[in-house]
N, C-alpha and C positions, 0 to 999 in steps of 0.2 A: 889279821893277816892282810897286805895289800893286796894290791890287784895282779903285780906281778909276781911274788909271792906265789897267790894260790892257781896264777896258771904254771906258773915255775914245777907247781907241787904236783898238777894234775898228771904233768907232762911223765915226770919221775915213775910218778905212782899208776901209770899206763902203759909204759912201755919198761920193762925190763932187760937191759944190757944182755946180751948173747943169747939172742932167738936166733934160731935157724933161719938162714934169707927170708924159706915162704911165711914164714909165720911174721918176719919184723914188719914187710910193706904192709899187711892186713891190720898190726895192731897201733901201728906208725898212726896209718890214715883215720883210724878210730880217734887215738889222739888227740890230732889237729882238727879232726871235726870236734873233738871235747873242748880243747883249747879256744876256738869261736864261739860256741856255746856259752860256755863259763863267761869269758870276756864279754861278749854281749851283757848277760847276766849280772855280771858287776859293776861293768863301765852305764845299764839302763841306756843304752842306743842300740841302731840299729848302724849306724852309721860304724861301721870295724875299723874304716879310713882313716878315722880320727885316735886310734890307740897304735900308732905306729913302734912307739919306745918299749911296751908288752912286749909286742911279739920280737923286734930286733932282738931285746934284753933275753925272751925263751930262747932263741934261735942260737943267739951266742953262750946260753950258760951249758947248753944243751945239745950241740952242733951231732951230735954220734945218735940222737932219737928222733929230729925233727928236722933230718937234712935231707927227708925225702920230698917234701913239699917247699913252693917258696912263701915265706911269711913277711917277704919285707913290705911293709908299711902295709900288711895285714891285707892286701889287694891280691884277688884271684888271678889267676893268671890265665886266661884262655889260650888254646891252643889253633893255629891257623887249618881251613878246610884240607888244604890240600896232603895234611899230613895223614888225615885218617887213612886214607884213601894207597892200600899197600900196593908198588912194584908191581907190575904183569907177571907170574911167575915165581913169586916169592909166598907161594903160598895157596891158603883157604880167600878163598870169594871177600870182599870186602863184604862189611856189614856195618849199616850207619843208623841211628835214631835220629828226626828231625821232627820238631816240636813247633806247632805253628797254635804260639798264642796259651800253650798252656800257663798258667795266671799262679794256681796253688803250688807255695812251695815245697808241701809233703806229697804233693804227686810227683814233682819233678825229682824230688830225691827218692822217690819208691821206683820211678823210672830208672834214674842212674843205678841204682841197686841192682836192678833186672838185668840191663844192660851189660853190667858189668859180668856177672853171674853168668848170661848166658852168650857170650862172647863178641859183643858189636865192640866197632874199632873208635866209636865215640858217636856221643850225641849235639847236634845241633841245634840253638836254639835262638829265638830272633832278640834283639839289641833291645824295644819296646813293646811294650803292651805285652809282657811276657816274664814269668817268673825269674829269676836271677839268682847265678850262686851265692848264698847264704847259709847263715848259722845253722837258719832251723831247716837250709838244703841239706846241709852236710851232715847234721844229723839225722834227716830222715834218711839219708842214700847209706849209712850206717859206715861211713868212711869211702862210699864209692868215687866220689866227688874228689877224691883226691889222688884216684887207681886209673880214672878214666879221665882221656881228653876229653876237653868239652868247649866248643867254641861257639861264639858270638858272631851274629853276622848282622847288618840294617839292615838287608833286603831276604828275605827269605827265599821267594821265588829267584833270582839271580843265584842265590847259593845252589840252587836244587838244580838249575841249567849249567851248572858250574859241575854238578858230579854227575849229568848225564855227559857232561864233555869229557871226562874221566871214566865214563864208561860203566857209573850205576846205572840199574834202573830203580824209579823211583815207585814206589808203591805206595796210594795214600788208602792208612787205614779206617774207611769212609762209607757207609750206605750210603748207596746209589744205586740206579738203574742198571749202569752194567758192571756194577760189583761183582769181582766173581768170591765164590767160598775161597779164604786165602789157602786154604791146602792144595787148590786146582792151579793155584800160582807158583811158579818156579823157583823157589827159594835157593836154590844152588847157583844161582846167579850172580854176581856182584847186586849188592841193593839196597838201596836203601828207602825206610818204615819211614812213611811219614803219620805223624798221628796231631790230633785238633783239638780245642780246649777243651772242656768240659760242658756238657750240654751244646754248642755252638759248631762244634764238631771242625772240619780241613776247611777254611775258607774258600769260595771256591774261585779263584783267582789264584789259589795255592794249587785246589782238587785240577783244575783242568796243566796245571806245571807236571802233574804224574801221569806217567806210563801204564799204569794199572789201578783199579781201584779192588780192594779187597774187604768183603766182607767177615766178620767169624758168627756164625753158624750158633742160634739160641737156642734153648728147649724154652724157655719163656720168655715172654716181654711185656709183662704188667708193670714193671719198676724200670722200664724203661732200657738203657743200652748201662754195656758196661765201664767200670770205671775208666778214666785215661790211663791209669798207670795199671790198672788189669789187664784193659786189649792189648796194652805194650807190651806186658809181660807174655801173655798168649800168643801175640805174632812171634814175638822174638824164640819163641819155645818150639814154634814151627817149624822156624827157618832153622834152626838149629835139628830138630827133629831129622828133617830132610837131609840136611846135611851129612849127618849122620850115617843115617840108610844108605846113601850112595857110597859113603867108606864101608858099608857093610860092619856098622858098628849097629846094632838094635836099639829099638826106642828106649828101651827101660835102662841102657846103659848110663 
């Protein structure tokens, strides 16, 4: 079987004609995370740019299962800052992920995962020195990468001063001296989670861009702090938590 063949085939054989809405977007984005995958896998690059005929050819044989994402010439497509960022009044508090430097691409997509799950309006992440949507993002994030925006910026600090003008606060998920416990920080806020590589933690040229610094609270630290796409998940469980309680909805909801 070719190349496009057995993504032709994947595609078929993962998503089934007449799901219910909620269920198509969820198995849609599984999909086209398979569909990278596999391609990468066959084509042996990393480089997706280069199998543009693939995915046009899926896209057209197939336009009613893969016409939630764009696939032309197999290029992600980022989403601009200012979209995350919801109307005064149109709602719940903005909520944003911003990623300074994280490098592993199964943390970045265990982060979009989180993300997505617990309701942030997208994640930010910088242009270098810094993981990138890919194959093995898409499949770690188990189709999130394709549910959530996610944009690209060169300067990270500039982006962060950019959504305090829009009216987050930014919160970097960081020990430091005046750390507070993130639970003593206001999560009903508009805000946005910054969090730092692995081991290397919020650069601090980013650390001093935020408005608060938040610690989360260990019963041990012989193995050191927790993962990046842990503490993400933890903050983002907070800020949701809170959220919550003030609609008078309980935690265990």
């Amino acid at each position: 079987m070719d190349t496009e063949a057995a993504v032709g085939a994947m595609v078929t054989a993962s998503v089934a004609p007449g799901l219910p809405a909620e269920q198509l977007a969820a198995a849609t984005a599984e999909a086209i995370a398979a569909i990278r995958d596999t391609a990468y896998e066959l084509a042996g690059s990393e480089d997706l740019n280069s199998l543009p005929g693939i995915f046009r050819a899926t896209a057209s044989r197939y336009p009613d299962r893969v016409a939630l994402t764009d696939l032309e010439g197999a290029r992600f497509t980022y989403a601009e800052l200012d979209e995350l960022v919801p109307e005064a009044g149109s709602g719940e508090p903005a909520l944003i992920v911003a990623l300074d430097g994280v490098e592993d691409p199964r943390n970045l997509g265990a982060i979009l995962r989180s993300a997505y799950l617990l309701g942030a309006a997208g994640v930010v992440i910088p242009e270098h020195r810094a993981a990138q949507v890919t194959p093995v993002v898409a499949k770690s994030s188990a189709g999130a990468s394709e549910l959530l925006p996610i944009v690209q910026v060169g300067n990270l600090v500039r982006a962060l001063d950019e959504l305090r003008e829009l009216g987050l606060w930014r919160i970097a998920v960081h020990a430091t001296e005046r750390a507070q416990r993130i639970d003593e920080i206001d999560g009903t806020l508009p805000v946005c989670l910054v969090l730092g590589a692995e081991g290397a933690g919020v650069r601090p040229l980013v650390a001093r861009s935020c408005d608060f610094h938040a610690v989360i609270p260990m019963a041990r630290s012989a193995v050191g702090s927790f993962n990046v796409s842990v503490a993400a998940s933890i903050a983002l469980y907070e800020i949701r938590r809170q959220r919550l309680r003030t609609r008078g909805i309980p935690d265990e909801a």
